[in-house]
C-alpha positions in Angstrom: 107.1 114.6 106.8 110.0 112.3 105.3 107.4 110.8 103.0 106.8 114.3 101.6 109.8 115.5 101.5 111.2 112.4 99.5 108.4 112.8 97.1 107.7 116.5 96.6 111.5 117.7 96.2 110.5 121.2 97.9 111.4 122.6 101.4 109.5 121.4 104.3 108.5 121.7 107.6 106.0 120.6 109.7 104.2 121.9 113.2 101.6 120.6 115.1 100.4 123.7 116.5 97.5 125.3 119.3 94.7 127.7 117.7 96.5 130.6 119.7 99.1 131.1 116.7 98.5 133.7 114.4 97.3 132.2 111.2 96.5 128.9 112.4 93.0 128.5 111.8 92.3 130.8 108.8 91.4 128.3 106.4 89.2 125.7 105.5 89.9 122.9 108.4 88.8 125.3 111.0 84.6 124.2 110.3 86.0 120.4 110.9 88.2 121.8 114.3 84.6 123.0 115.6 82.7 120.3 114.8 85.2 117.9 116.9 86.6 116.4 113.3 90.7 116.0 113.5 91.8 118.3 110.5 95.2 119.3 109.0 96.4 122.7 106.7 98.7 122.7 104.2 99.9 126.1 103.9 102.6 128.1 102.2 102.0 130.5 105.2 100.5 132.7 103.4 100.5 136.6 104.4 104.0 135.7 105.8 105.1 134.6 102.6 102.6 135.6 99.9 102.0 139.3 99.5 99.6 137.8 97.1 97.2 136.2 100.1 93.5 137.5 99.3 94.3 140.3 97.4 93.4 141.4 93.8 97.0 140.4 92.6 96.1 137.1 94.1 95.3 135.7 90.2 96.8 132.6 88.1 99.2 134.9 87.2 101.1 135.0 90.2 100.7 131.2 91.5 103.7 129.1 91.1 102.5 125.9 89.3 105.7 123.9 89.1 105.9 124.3 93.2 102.5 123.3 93.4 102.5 120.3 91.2 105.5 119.6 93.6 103.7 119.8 96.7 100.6 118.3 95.8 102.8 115.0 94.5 104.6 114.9 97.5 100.6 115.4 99.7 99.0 112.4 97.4 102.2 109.9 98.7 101.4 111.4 102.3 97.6 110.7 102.0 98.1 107.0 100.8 101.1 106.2 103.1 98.1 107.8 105.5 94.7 105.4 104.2 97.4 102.0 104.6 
């Protein structure tokens, strides 16, 4: 979590958390949970913090690019930090 925090400049935190919290396992790791893989979600939490999350309005329009360019600099550090 330093690593991405260093790297992406944007507010973090980080849980390692059971299946039984809401939200959890509504995206794409949850095929690699059942099949035994280890698997881990990025998320911006969404319906808690995107009233966006699957709905019509949820277009290019209303994604925030320079937060996500931030995130997904601070996720490629993680990932090689990870692979050494």
């Amino acid at each position: 979590m330093e690593i991405f925090r260093a790297e992406a400049s944007f507010p973090a935190e980080g849980v390692a958390a059971p299946r039984v919290v809401p939200g959890i396992d509504w995206s794409d790791h949850l095929p690699f949970w059942n099949l035994g893989y280890p698997g881990f979600m990025v998320t911006d939490t969404a319906v808690y913090r995107n009233p966006n999350y699957h709905r019509a309005s949820d277009n290019i329009e209303t994604i925030d690019f320079d937060g996500m360019s931030r995130v997904v600099t601070g996720l490629v550090r993680c990932i090689e930090e990870l692979a050494n």
